[in-house]
N, C-alpha and C positions, 0 to 999 in steps of 0.2 A: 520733119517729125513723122513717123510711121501710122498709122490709123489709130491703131491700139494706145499708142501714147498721147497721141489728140483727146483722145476719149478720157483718158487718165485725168489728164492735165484739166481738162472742161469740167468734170467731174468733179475735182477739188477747187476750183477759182469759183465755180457754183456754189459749194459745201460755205467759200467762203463770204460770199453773197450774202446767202442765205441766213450767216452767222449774223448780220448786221440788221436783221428785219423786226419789227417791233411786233406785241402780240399780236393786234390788231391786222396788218400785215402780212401774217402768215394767214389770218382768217378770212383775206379776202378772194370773192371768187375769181377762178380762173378761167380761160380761153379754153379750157379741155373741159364741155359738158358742166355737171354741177358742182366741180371737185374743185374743192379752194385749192392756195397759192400752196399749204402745207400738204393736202393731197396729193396733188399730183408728184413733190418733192418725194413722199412716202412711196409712190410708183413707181421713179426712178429706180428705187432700189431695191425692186420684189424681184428683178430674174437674179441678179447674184446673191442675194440674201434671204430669200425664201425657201426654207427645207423644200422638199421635191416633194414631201407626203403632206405637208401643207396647201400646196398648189394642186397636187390631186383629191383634194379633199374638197376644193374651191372647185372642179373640176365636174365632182360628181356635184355638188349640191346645187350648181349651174347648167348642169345637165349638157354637157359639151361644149358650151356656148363661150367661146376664149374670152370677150369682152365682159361676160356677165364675171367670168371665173377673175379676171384683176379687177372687175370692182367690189369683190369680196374679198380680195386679198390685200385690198386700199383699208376695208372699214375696219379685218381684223388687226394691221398692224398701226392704225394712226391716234391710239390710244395710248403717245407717248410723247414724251417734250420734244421742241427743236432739236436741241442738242445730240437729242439719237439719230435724229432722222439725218446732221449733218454728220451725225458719227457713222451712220449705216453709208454715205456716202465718199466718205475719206477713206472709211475700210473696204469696199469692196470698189476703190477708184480703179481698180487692176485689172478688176476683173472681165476676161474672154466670153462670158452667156452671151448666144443669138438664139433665136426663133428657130425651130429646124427647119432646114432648106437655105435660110438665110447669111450671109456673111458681117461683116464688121458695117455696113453700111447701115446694115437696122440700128443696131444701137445707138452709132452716133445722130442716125436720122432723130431717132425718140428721141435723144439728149439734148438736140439742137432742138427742135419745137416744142419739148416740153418746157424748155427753160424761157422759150418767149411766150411760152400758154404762162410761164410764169411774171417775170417782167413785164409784159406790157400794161398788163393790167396796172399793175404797180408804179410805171413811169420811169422805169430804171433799165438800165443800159447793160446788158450782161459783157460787154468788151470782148468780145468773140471775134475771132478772126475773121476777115471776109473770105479766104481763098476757098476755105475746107465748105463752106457753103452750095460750092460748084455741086462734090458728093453729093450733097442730101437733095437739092435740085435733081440730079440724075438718077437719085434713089425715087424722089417723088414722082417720076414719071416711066419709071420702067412695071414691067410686068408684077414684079417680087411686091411693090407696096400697095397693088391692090389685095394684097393678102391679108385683111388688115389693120393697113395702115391707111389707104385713103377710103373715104367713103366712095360708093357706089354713082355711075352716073356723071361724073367731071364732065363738063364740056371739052369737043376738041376746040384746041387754042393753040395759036402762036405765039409762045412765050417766049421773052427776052429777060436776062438778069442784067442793067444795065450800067452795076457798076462789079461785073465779070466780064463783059461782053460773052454772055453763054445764053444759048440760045435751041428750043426746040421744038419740036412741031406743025404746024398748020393749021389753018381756021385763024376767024379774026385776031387781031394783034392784042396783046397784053405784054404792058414792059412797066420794069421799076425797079428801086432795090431789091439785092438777093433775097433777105430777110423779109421782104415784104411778100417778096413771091411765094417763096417756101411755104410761109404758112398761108398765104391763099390757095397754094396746090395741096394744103394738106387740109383745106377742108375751115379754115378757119380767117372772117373777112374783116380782120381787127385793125388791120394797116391796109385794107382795101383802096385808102384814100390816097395811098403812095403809091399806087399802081394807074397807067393811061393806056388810052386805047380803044378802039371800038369792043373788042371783048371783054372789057370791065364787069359791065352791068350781066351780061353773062355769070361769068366768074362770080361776082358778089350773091347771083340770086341761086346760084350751090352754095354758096357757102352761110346759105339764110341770112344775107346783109343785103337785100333789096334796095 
């Protein structure tokens, strides 16, 4: 399967996730900062469905600040049922928007860890493939997602994916599952406990899980 049709495909198997979650459920919070499980869903889908004069509008009232500008564009659009937010999701499953500079690897990168900022908290299982994983691992440690997408300051570490065998860096060792790494490289220490190694406690105390 091609990048772009991974992304499709993950985009609608999520939309249909998502269809199955109870009120309560959708209002719980998420692994992304203060934004519950329905937020961050409403996130996924402000670059293809966000008019461009609505995002410069979040733009200025943010005052340049790209993270401040999606989370004004989280509060103005999540003032609608599930069912949009899965519908804004099925409808723009196709769609090509990247970050400028960036290629097909952003999106799937935010698609994959927004969906276990979503999941975990929840206890449910998104059925993701493991291969396509390797990408977002590779995205999470190249130059492009300090732009961003990870916070500032990572430790160096030698990380392993240990059911990829993928493998990068230097400095003390951290290994585990894909998914468990991923979002610990991306700043987030919620499956921390599936990771070993002497740079654990490292790793955990960026990711404020001391």
């Amino acid at each position: 399967m091609d990048p772009w049709s991974q992304i499709a495909a993950e985009r609608r198997s999520l939309a249909d996730l998502l269809d199955t979650l109870r009120p309560e459920q959708w209002a719980t919070p998420s692994l992304c900062g203060a934004w519950s499980v329905k937020e961050v869903a409403v996130h996924l889908s402000a670059g293809p469905a966000v008019p461009g004069r609505t995002f410069l509008k979040a733009i200025v009232a943010a005052r340049g600040r790209f993270d401040r500008a999606n989370e004004l564009v989280v509060r103005w659009r999540s003032d609608v049922g599930p069912e949009q937010v899965t519908g804004w999701l099925r409808q723009y499953a196709e769609d090509r928007f990247t970050p400028p500079t960036m290629d097909w690897h952003a999106p799937f990168s935010e698609l994959r860890i927004h969906t276990q900022d979503m999941v975990v908290p929840l206890g449910l299982d998104a059925g993701v493939p493991l291969e396509p994983w390797r990408d977002v691992l590779e995205f999470l440690v190249s130059r492009a997602a300090r732009r961003g997408f990870v916070p500032r300051g990572r430790p160096d570490l030698a990380v392993t994916a240990t059911d990829l065998g993928w493998s990068h860096g230097s400095g003390p060792a951290v290994a585990g599952p894909a998914a468990a790494l991923a979002l610990a490289l991306a700043g987030r220490g919620a499956l921390a406990d599936r990771l070993e190694g002497p740079g654990v406690p490292a790793l955990r105390a960026w990711c404020g899980n001391p």
